[in-house]
VOPAGU-2260 file (C-alpha; in pm, 1 decimal, decimal comma):
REM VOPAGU-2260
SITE   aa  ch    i         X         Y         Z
SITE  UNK   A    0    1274,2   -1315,9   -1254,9
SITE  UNK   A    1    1341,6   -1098,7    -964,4
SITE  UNK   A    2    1519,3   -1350,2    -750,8
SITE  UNK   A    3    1885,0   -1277,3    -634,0
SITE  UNK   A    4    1835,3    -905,2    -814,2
SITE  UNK   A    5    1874,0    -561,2    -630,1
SITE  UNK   A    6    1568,2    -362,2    -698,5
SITE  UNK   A    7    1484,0     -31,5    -617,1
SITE  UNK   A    8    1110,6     181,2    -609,8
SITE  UNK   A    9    1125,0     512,3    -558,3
SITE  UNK   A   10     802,4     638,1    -397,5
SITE  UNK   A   11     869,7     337,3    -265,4
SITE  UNK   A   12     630,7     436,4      74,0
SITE  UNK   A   13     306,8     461,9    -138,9
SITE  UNK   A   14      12,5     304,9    -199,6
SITE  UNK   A   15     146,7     152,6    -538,4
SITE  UNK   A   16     547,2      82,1    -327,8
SITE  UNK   A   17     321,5     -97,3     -58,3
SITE  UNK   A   18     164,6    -314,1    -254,0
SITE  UNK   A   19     478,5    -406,4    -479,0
SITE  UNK   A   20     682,3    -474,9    -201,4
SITE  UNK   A   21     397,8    -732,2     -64,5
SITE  UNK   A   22     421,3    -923,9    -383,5
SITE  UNK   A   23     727,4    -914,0    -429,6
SITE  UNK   A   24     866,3   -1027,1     -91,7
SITE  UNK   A   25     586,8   -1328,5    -139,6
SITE  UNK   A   26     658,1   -1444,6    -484,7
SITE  UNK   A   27    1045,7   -1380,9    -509,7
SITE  UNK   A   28    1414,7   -1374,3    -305,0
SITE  UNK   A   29    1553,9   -1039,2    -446,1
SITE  UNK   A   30    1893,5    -955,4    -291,8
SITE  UNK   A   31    1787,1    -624,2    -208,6
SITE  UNK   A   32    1495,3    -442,3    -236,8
SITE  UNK   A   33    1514,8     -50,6    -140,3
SITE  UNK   A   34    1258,9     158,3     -48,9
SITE  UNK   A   35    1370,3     490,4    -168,9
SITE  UNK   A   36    1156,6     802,5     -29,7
SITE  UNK   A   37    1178,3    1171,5     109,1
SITE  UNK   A   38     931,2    1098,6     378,8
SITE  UNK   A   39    1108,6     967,2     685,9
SITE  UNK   A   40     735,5     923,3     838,7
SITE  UNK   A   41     580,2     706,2     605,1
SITE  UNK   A   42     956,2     505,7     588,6
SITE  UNK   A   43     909,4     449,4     970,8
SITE  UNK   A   44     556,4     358,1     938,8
SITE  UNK   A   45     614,8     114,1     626,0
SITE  UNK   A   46     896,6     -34,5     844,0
SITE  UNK   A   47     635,2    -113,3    1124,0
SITE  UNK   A   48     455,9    -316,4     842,5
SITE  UNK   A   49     794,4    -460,0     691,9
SITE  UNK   A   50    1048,7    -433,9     904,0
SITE  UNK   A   51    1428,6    -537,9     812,6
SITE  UNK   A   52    1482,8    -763,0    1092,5
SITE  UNK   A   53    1203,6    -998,9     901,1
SITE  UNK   A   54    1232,4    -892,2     574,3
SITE  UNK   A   55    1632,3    -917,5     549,2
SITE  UNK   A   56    1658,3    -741,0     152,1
SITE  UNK   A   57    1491,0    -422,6     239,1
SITE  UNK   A   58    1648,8    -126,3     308,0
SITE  UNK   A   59    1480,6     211,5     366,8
SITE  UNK   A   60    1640,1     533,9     155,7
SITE  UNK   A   61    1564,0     877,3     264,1
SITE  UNK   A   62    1613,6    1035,0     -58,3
SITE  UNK   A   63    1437,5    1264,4    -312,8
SITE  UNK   A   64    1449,0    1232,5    -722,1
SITE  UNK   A   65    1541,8    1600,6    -718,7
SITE  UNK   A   66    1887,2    1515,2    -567,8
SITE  UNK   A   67    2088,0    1396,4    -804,1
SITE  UNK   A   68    2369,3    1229,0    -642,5
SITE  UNK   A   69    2150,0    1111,7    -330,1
SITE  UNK   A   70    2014,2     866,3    -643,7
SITE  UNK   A   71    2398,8     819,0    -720,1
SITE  UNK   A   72    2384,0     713,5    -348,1
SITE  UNK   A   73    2131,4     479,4    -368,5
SITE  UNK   A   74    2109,3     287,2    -703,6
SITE  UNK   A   75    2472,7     201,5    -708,2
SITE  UNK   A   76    2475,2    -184,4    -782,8
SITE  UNK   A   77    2108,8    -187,7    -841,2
SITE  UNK   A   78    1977,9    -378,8   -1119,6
SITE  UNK   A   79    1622,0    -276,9   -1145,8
SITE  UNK   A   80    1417,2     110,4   -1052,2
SITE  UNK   A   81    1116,8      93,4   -1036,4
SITE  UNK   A   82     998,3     515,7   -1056,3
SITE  UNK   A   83     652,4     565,0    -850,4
SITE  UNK   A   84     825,2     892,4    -735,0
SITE  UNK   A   85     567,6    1154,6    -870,6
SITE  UNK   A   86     387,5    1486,6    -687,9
SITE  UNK   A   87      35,8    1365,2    -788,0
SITE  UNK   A   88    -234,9    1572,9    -643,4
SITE  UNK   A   89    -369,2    1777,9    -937,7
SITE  UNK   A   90    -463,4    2100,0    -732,0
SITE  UNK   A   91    -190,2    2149,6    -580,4
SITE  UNK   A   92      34,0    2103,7    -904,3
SITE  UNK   A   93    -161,5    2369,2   -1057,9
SITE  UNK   A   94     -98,2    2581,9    -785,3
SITE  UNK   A   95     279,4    2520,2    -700,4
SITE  UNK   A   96     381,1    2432,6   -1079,9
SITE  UNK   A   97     750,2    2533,1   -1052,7
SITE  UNK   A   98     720,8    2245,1    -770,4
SITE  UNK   A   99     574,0    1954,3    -959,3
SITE  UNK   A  100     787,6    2047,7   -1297,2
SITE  UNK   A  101    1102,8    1984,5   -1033,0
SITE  UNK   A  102     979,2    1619,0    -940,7
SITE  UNK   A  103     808,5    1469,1   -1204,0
SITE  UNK   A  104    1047,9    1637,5   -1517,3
SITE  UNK   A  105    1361,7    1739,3   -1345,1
SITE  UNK   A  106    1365,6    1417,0   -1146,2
SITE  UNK   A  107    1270,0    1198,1   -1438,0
SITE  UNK   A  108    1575,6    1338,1   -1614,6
SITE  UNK   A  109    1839,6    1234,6   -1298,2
SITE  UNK   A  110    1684,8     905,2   -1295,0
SITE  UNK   A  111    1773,6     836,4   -1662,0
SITE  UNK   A  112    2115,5     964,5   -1626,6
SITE  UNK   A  113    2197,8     810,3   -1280,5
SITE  UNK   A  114    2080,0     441,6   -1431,4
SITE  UNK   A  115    2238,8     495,4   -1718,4
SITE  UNK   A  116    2629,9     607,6   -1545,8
SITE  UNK   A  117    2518,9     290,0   -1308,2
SITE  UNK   A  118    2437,9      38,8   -1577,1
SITE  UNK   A  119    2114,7     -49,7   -1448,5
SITE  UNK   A  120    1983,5    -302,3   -1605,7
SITE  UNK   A  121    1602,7    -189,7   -1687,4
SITE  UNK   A  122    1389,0     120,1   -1564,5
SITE  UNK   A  123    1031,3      63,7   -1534,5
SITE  UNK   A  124     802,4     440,5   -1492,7
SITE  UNK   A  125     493,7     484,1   -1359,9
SITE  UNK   A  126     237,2     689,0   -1580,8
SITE  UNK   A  127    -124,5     808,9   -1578,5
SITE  UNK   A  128    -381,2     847,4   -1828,3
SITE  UNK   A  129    -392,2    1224,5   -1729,4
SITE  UNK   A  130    -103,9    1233,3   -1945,1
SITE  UNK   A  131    -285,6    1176,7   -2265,9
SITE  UNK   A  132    -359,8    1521,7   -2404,4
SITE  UNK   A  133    -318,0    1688,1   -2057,0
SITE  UNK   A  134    -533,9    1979,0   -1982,6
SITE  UNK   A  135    -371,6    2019,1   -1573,6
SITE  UNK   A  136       3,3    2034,8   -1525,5
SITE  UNK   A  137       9,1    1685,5   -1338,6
SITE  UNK   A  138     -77,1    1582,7   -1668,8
SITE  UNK   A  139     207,8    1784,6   -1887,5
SITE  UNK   A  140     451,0    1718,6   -1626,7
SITE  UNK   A  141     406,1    1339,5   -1665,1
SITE  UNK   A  142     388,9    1353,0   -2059,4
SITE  UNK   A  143     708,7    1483,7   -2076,5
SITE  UNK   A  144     813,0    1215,1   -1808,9
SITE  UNK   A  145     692,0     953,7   -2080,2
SITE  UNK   A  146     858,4    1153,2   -2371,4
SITE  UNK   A  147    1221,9    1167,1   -2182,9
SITE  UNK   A  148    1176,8     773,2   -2085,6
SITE  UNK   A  149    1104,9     675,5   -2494,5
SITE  UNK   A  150    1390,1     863,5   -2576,8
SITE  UNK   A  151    1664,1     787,7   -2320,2
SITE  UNK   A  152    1648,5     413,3   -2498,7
SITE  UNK   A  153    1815,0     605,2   -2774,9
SITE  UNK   A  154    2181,3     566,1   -2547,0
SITE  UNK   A  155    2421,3     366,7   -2696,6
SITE  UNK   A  156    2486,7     220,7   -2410,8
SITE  UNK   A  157    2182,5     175,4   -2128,3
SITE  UNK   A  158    1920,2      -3,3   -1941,6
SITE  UNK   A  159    1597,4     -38,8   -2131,5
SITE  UNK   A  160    1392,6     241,4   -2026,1
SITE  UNK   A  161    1021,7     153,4   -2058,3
SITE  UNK   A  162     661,5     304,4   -1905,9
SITE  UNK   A  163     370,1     133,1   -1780,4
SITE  UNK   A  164      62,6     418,4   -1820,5
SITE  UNK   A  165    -275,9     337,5   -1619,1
SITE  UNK   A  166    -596,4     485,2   -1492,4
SITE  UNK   A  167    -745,1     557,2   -1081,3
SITE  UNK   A  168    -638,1     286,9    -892,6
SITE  UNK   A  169    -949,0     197,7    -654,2
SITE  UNK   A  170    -843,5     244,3    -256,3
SITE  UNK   A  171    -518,0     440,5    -322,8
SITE  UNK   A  172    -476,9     689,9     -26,3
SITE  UNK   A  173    -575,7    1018,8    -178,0
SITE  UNK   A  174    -849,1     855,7    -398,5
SITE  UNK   A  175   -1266,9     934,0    -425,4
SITE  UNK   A  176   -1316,0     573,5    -242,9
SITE  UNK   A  177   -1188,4     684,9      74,2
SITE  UNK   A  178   -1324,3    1039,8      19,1
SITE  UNK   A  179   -1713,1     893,3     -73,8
SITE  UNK   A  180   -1642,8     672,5     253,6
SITE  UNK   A  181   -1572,0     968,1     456,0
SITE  UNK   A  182   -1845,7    1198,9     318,0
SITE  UNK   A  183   -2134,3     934,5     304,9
SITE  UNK   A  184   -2162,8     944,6     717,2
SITE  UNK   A  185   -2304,1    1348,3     561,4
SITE  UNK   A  186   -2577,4    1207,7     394,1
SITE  UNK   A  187   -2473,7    1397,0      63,5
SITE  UNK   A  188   -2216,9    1297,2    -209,4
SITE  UNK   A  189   -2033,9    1592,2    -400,2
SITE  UNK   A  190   -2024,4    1514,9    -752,1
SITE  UNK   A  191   -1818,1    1716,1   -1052,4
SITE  UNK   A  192   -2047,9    1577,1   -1299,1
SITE  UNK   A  193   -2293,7    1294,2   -1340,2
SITE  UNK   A  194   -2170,9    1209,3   -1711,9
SITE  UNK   A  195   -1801,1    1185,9   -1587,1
SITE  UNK   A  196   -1671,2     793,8   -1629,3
SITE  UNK   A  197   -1290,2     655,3   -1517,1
SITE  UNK   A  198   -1057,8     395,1   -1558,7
SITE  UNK   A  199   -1025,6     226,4   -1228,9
SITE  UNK   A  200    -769,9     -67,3   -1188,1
SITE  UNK   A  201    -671,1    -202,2    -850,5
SITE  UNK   A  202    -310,4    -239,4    -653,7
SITE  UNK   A  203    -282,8    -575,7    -717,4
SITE  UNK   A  204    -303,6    -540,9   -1127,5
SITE  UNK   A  205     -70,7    -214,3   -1146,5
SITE  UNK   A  206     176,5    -410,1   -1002,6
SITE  UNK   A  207      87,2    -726,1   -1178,8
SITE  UNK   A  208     138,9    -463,9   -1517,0
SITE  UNK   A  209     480,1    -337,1   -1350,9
SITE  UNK   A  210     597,2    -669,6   -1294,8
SITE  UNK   A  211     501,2    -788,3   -1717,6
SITE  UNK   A  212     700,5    -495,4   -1807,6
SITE  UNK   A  213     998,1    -580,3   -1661,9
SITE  UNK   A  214     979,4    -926,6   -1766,9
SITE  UNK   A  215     904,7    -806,3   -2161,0
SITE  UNK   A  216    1051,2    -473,1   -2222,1
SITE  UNK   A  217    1279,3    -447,6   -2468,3
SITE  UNK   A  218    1296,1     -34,7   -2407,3
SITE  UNK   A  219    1107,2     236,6   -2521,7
SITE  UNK   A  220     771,1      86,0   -2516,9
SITE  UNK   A  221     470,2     247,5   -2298,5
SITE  UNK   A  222     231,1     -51,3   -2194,1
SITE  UNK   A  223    -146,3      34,6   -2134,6
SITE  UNK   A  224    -362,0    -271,7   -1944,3
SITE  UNK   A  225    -742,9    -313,9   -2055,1
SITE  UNK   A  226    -952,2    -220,6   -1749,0
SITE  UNK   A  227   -1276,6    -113,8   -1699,7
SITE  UNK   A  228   -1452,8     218,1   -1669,4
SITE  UNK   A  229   -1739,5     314,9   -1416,8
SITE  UNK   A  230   -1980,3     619,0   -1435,4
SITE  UNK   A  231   -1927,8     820,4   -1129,0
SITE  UNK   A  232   -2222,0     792,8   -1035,6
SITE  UNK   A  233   -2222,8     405,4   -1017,0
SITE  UNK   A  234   -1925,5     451,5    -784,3
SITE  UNK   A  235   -2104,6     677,4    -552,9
SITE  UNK   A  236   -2426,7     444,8    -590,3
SITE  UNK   A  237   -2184,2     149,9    -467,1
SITE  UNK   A  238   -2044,1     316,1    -214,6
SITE  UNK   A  239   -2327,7     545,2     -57,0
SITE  UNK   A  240   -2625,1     402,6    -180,5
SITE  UNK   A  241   -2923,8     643,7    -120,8
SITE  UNK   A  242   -2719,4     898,1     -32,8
SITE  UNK   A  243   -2797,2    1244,6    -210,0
SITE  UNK   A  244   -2594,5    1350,7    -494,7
SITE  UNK   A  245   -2464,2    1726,3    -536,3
SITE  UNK   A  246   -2310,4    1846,2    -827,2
SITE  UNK   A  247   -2041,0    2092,7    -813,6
SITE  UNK   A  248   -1928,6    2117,5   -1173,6
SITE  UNK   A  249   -1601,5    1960,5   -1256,8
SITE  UNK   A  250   -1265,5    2124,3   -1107,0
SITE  UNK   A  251   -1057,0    2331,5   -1305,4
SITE  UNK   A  252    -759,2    2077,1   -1456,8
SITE  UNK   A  253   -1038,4    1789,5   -1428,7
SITE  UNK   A  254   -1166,6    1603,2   -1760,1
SITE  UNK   A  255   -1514,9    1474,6   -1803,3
SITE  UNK   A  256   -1350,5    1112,7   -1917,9
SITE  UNK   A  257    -997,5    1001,5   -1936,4
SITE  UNK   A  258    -776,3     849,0   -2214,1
SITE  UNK   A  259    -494,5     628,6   -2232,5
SITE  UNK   A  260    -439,4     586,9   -2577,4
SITE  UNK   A  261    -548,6     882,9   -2832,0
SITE  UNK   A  262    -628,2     815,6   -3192,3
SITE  UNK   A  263    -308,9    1013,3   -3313,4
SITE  UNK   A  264     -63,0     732,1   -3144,8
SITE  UNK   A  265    -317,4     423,4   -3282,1
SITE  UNK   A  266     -57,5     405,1   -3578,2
SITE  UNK   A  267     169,9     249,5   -3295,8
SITE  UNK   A  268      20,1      49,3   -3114,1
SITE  UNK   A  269     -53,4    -318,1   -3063,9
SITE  UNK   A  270    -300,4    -480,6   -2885,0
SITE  UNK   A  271    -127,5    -799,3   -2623,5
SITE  UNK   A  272    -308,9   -1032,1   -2412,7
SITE  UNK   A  273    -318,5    -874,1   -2116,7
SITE  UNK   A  274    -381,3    -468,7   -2263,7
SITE  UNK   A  275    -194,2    -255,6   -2523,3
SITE  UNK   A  276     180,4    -186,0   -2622,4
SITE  UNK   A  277     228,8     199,9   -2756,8
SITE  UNK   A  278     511,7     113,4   -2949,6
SITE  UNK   A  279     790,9     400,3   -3026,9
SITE  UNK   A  280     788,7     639,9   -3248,6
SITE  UNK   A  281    1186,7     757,8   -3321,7
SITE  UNK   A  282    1403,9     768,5   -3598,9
SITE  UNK   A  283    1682,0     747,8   -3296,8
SITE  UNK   A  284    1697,4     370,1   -3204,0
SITE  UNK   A  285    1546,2      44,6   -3384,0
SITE  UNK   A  286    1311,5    -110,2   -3149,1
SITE  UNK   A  287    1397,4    -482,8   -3097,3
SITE  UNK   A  288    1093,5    -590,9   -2931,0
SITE  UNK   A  289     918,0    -918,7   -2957,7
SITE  UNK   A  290     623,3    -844,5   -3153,6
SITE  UNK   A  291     481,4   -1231,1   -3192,1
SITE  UNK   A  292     134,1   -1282,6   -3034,3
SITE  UNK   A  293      29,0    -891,9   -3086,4
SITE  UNK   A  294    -187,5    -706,9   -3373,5
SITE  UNK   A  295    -177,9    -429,8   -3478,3
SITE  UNK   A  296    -500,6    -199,1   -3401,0
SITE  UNK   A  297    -716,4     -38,9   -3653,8
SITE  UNK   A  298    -648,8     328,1   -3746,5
SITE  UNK   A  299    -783,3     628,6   -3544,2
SITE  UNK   A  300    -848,0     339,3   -3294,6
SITE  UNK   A  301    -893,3     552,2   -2927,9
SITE  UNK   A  302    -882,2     392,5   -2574,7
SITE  UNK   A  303   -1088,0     619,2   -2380,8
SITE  UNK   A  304   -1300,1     581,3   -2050,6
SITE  UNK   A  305   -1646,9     684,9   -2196,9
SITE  UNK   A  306   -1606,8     443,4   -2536,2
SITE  UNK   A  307   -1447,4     127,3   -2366,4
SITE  UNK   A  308   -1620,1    -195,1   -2414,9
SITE  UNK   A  309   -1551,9    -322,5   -2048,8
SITE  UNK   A  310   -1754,3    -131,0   -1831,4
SITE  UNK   A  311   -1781,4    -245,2   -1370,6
SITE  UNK   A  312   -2117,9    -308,7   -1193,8
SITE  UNK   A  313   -2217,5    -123,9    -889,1
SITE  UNK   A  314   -2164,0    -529,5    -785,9
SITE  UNK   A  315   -1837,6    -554,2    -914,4
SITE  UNK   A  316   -1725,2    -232,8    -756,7
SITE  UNK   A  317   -1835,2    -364,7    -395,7
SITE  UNK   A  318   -1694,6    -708,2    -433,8
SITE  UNK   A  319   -1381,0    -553,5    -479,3
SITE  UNK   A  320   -1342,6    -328,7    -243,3
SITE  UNK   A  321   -1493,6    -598,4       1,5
SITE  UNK   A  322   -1218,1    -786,1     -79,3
SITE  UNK   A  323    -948,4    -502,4     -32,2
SITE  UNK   A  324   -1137,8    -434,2     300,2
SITE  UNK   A  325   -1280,4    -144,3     316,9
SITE  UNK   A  326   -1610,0    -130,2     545,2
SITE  UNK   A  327   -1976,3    -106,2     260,3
């Protein structure tokens, strides 16, 4: 799928970019693959880890999604973007919002005009299930990321803009696992709230879900994997177990469980083998996707963290994270 194709990631020095240049320099022979960042750090470190003289189809792109004709730069004679590119941390969006509107809005918005002069041939977007009803500005800032995506399919003329939308990923640098890891040595585990439950879905499967969508988009869709939730306090309990638990009441922005698909979109949406397709909903463009082998869910039908049927173990949680090495 990917072989002899020029792909680029932006955010490509991230958790998520690491991991999807790992499997895709293992599984496929892309002509290029560029990593396209603003962090010349992190691009020197990643190139410790995958460096050019080994890994002959990457190259490393100083660059930010704000600039729009650095991306003119850099995606000339690509064929596929992936867009990581995001400001993510949820405090610090709230207070810099003028900042975080910029990268995850503005730069959304040159990345669907720069494809679409360039004639790339598909755009996949990262998403998060804070953008479901957002009550923080990470979360806004990223719905309207999803809303500008859905519509830019409505070009005449274009690459088939699509979004893949999932929850925590377990391990990602920034994440409670390393956090609970760090604070356990303390004795004491803060908590926001011992009803709070999460998504959680690992590197490996994001990029398994990235990888589906550009295989099956036909533009416009937003695709939503089935993962399990954890309680909070199952996580700390896997993590720190006996540890003391101190609840500091949830932060402001913070939601006591997440959703990925709210009951007002169920009208849309499809249920696939591997999660669920949130279909669009324009009078702008006829979809032309591939609907065999889906079905249709029921009405007022909610995916939410707190209601999901698949729920991880304390077990589960610690043979995964065993496996992704981090020390229990």
């Amino acid at each position: 799928m990917l072989d002899n194709k020029t792909i680029l990631i932006t955010g490509g020095t991230g958790s998520f970019g690491k991991k999807f240049v790992e499997i895709v320099l293992n599984r496929y022979k892309p002509k290029k693959l560029i990593i396209f960042s603003r962090d010349e750090l992190k691009q020197f470190e990643m190139a410790q880890e995958f460096p050019t003289e080994k890994h002959h189809a990457i190259r490393y792109f100083i660059g930010d999604v704000r600039d729009k004709e650095r991306l003119y730069r850099a995606c000339r004679g690509v064929d596929i973007i992936v867009h990581a590119a995001a400001m993510k941390h949820v405090p610090a969006s709230e207070y810099n919002p003028t900042e975080a509107i910029k990268t995850n809005i503005y730069g959304a918005q040159n990345l669907i005009n720069v494809a679409a002069d360039l004639e790339v041939e598909s755009v996949v977007a990262l998403s998060t299930d804070k953008a479901v009803a957002p009550c923080n500005l990470y979360g806004a800032t990223k719905l309207a990321s999803d809303k500008l995506f859905v519509a830019a399919n409505a070009f005449a003329i274009g690459p088939k803009y699509s979004v893949v939308r999932y929850g925590n990923v377990l391990g990602s640098r920034g994440s409670v696992v390393p956090f609970f890891i760090k604070k356990r040595s303390e004795g004491v585990l803060p908590i926001t709230d011992e009803r709070m439950t999460r998504f959680w879905i690992t590197l490996d499967e994001g990029v398994e879900m990235v990888l589906r969508a550009i295989e099956n988009a036909a533009g416009g869709e937003i695709f939503v994997p089935r993962i399990p939730s954890m309680k909070i306090t199952d996580l700390a309990e896997a993590i720190a177990p006996g540890c003391k638990i101190k609840v500091v009441g949830i932060r402001p922005g913070e939601k006591l469980h997440e959703c990925m698909i709210p009951p007002e979109e169920s009208r849309n949406v499809v249920r696939t083998e591997y999660g669920y397709t949130i279909l669009p909903d324009t009078c702008f463009y006829s979809y032309k996707g591939d609907l065999t082998n889906t079905t249709p869910v029921p009405d007022n039908f909610a995916y939410s963290s707190d209601t999901n049927e698949d729920w991880m173990t304390v077990e589960d949680l610690r043979t995964i994270l065993a496996e992704q090495g981090f020390d229990l």
